[in-house]
C-alpha positions in Angstrom: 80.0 97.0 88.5 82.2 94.5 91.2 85.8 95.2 91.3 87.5 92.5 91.5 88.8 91.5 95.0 92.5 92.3 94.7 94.4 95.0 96.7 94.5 98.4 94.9 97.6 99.4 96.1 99.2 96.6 94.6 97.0 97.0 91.4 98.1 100.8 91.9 101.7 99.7 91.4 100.9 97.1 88.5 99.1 99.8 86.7 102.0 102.5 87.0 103.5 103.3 83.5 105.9 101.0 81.7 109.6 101.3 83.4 107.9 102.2 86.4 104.9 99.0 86.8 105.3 95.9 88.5 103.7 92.5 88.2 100.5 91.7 89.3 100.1 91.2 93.2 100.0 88.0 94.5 96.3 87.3 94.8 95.7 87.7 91.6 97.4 84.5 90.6 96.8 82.8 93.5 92.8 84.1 95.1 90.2 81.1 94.9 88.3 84.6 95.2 89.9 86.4 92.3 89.5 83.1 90.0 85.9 83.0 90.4 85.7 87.3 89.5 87.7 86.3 86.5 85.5 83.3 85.7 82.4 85.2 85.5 83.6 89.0 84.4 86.4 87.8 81.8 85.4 84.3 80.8 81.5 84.5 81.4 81.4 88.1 80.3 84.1 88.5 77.5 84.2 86.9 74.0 85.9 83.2 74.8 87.1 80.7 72.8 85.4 77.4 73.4 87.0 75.2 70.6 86.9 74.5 66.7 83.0 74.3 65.1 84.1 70.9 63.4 84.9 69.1 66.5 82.1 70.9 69.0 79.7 69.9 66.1 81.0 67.7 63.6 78.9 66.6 61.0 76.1 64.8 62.5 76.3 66.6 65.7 73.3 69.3 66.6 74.4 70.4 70.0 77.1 70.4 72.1 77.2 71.7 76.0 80.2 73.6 77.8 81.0 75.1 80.3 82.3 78.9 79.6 83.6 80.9 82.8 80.8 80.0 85.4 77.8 79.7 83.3 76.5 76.6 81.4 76.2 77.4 77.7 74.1 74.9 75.1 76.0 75.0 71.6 73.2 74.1 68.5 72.8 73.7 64.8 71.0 73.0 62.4 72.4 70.5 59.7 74.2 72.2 57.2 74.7 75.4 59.1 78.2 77.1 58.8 77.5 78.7 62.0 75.9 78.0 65.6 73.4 79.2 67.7 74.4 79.5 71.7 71.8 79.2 74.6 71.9 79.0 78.4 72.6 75.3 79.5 69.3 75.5 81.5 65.7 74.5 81.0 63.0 76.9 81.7 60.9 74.7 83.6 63.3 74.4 87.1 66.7 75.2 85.6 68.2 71.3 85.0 71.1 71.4 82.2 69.7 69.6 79.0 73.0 68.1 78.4 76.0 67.8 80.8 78.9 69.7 80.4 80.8 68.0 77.4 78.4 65.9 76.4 76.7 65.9 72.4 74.1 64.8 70.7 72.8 64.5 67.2 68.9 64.6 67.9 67.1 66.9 66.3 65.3 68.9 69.5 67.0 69.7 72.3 65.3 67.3 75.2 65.6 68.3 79.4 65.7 64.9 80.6 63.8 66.2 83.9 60.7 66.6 82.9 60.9 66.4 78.8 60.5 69.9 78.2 61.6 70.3 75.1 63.5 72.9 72.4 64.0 73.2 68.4 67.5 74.1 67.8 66.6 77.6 67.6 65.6 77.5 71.0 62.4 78.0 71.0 59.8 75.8 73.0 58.2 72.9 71.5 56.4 71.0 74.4 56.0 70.9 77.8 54.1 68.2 79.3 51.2 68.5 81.3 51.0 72.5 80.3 48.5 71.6 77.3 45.4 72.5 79.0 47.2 75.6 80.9 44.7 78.5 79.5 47.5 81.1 80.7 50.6 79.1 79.9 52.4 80.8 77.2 54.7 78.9 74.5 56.3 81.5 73.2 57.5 83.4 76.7 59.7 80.3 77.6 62.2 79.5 75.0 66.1 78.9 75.8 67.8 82.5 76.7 70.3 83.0 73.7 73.7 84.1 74.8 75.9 85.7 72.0 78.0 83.4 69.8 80.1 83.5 66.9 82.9 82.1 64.3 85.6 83.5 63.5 88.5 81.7 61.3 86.8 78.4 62.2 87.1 78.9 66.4 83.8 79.7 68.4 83.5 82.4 70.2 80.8 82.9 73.5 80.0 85.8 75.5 77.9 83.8 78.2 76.5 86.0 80.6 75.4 87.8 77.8 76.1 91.1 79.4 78.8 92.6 77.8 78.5 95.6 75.5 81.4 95.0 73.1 81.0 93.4 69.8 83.2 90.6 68.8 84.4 93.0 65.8 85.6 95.3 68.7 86.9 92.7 70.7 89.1 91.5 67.8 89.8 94.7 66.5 93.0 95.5 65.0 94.0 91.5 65.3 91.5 90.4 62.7 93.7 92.2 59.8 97.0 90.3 61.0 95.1 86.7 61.1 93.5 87.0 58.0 96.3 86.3 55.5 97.0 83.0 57.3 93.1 82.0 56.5 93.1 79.6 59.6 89.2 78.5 58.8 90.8 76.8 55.1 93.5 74.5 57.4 93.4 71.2 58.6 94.2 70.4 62.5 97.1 67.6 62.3 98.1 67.3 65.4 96.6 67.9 68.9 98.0 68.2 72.6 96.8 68.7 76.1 98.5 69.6 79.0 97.4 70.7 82.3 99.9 73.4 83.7 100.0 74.1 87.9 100.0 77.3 87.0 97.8 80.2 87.1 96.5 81.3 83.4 97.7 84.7 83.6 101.4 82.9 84.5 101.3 81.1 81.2 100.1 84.3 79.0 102.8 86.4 80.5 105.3 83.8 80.1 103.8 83.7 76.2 104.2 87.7 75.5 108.3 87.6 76.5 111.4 85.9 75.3 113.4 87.3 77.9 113.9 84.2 79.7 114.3 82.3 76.1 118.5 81.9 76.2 118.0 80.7 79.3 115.3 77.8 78.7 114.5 77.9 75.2 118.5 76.8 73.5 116.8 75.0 70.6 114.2 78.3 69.6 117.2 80.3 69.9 118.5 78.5 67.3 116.2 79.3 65.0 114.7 82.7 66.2 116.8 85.5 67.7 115.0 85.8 71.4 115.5 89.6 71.2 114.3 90.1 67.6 111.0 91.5 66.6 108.0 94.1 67.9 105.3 94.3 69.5 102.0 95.8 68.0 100.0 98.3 69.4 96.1 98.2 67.9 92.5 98.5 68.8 91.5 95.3 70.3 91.0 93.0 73.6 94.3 91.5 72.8 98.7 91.5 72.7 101.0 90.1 70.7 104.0 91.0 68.0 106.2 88.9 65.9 109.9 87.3 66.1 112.3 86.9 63.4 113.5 83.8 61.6 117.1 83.4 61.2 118.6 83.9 58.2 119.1 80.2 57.7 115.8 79.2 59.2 112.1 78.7 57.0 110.4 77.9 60.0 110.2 77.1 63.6 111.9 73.1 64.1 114.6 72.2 65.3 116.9 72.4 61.9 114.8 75.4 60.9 113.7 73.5 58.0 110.0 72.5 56.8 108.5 69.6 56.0 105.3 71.2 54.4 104.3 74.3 52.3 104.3 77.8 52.7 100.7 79.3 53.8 99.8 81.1 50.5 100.0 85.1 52.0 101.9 84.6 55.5 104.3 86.5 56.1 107.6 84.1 55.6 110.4 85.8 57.7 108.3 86.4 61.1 106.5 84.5 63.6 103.3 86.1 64.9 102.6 85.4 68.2 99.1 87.2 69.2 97.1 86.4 72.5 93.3 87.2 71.9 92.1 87.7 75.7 90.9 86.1 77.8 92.1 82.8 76.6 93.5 82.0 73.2 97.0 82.3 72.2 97.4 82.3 68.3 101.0 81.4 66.9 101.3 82.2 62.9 104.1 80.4 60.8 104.8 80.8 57.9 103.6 77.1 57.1 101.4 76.1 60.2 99.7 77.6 62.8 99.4 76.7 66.0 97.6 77.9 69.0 97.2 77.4 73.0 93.5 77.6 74.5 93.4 78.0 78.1 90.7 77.0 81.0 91.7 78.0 84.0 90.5 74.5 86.9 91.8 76.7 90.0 94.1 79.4 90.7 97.3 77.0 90.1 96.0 75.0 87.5 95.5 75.5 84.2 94.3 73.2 81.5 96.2 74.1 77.9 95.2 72.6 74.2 97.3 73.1 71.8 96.9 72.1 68.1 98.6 72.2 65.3 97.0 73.6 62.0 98.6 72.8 58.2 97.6 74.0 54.9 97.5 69.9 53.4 96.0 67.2 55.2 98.8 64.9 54.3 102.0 66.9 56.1 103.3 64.5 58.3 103.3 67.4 61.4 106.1 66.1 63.7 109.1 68.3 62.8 106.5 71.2 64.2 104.9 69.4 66.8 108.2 67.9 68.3 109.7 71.0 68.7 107.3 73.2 70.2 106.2 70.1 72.8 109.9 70.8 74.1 109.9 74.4 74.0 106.1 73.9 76.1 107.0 71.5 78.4 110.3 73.9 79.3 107.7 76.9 79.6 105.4 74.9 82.2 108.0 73.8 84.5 109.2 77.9 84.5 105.5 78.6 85.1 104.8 75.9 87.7 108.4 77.1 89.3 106.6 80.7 89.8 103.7 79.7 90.5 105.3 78.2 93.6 107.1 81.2 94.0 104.3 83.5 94.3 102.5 81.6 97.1 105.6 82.6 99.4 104.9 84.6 101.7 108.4 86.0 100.9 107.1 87.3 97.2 106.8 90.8 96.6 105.7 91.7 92.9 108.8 92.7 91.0 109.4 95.4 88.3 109.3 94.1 84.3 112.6 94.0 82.0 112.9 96.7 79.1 111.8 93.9 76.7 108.5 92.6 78.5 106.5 95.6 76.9 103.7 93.3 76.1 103.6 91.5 79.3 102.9 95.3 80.4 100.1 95.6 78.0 98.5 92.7 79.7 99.0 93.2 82.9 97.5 96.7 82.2 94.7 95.0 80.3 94.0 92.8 83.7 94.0 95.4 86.2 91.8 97.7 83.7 89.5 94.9 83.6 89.7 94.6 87.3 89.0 97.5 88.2 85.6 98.4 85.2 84.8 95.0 85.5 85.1 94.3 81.7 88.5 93.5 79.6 89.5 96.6 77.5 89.3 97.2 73.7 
């Protein structure tokens, strides 16, 4: 095990119990160094969100590359699979991707265009040129390395180093019984946003897990949610969250509190969930939509987020949702980008967390755990 290459003194005080902790030190949000620990022990070597099945492999569609963390992963199915199979991006001959990162394809092998090695979807080899007459050469000892995959509530989930020891069900943990009601796999994606954020990821999560700085920023949520309303949870699992209420005269969260679609049949109608599963995917239950954030971190300060917009009817028109939280994210990314400046002065000095930012201490304890084991916590 690495630890990761931030100060432990200043982990020390980030780690002290909440009342007493402080935020994370400086280098952890702003380290080229500590980006590319995170990129291989939390996003390589945790269980990461790498998108919806249906738009990685939409019908048609048999494989799909990525990038997850550091490592280059090879997403692949067979027709009429519910799930996927997930492979190192990398031949076996002399290591060349078989697809770029982001590209697709709807062939039926899986083709390096080096040297035409080639792969069934379940990875295992089918030719390799010039090898035919190769007495010792062994078919069976060089298919594609399978890394661990998995779908949950219609997301896929890789752990692509491989190397972890925690099952997804562990990972999830105490999370899975709070998503389930909303049955996110049975809704329809209306409505779709990126943003990229010059911010470090662990700025925009902590920002996510408070609404103390909400009557400052946030006048229209306030509106419709008290900022100092609800509770956080506190189960097994690699992730934080707790809900918010809904005013009295509120159904949802828009700008007049009203809806312009139906209830989710079993959500929970008076709260808003907000739960981040680590290391990257922020889950926001309504009771009529749900919408989530999926972080990539591109460098320390930079952060690409997708957000999308999930209904139970295909036919909702989506604005009155999508509308209001595009404010209430574009005022969270010029806060984040305004600290994000702030911590590269050479003036900042971590400072202590508000009575209310409970669950931005469950993070940041959930960070430096991971720092210093090398693996996030369950």
């Amino acid at each position: 095990m690495t630890a990761a290459p931030v100060s432990e003194s200043g982990l020390a005080a980030a780690m002290r119990p909440f009342g007493e902790s402080t935020m994370l030190p400086a280098e952890a949000y702003t380290s080229d160094a500590v980006l590319a620990w995170e990129r291989r022990h939390f996003f390589a070597g945790s269980w990461v969100c790498v998108g919806r099945l249906d738009a990685l492999l939409p019908d048609g569609t048999t494989q799909h590359a990525c990038t997850v963390g550091d490592v280059p992963v090879l997403l692949a199915r067979e027709q009429g699979s519910a799930g996927t199979r997930a492979f190192a991006n990398t031949c076996r001959h002399r290591g060349h991707e078989l697809l770029g990162d982001g590209e697709s394809s709807s062939k039926r092998a899986l083709v390096c265009p080096y040297h035409a090695w080639s792969y069934d979807l379940a990875g295992c080899l089918l030719a390799a040129p010039g090898f035919r007459e190769v007495e010792s050469f062994d078919p069976s000892a060089h298919g594609l390395v399978p890394v661990p995959a998995q779908v949950w509530h219609g997301w896929v989930f890789v752990n692509a180093s491989g190397e972890g020891t925690t099952s997804f069900e562990d990972h999830v943990g105490g999370l899975a019984g709070l998503v389930a009601p909303y049955a996110p796999e049975t809704l329809t994606l209306r409505a779709r946003h990126d943003y990229v954020v010059r911010a470090n990821w662990k700025v925009v999560t902590e920002n996510y897990h408070e609404c103390y700085h909400c009557p400052l920023i946030h006048p229209e949520l306030c509106q419709v949610s008290p900022p100092s309303s609800g509770e956080n949870f506190d189960l097994p699992g690699a992730w934080v969250g707790g809900s918010m209420d809904l005013r009295d005269q509120a159904v949802t969260m828009s700008f007049d509190g009203t809806s312009r679609g139906r209830p989710i049949d079993g959500a929970d109608q008076r709260h808003v969930l907000y739960l981040g599963l680590l290391p990257n995917l922020l889950l926001s239950l309504h009771p009529d939509y749900v919408m989530t954030h999926r972080m990539t971190p591109l460098s320390p300060g930079e952060t690409q987020v997708e957000c999308a917009w999930y209904f139970p009817d295909a036919d909702v028109d989506p604005t009155y949702a999508v509308e209001f939280w595009d404010r209430t994210n574009r005022q969270d990314w010029a806060a984040c980008e305004s600290v994000q400046r702030g911590l590269a002065s050479p003036h900042f000095a971590p400072g202590p967390l508000a009575p209310n930012e409970d669950a931005v201490h469950q993070f940041v304890t959930a960070v430096g755990t991971g720092y210093r084991t090398g693996a996030l916590p369950v």
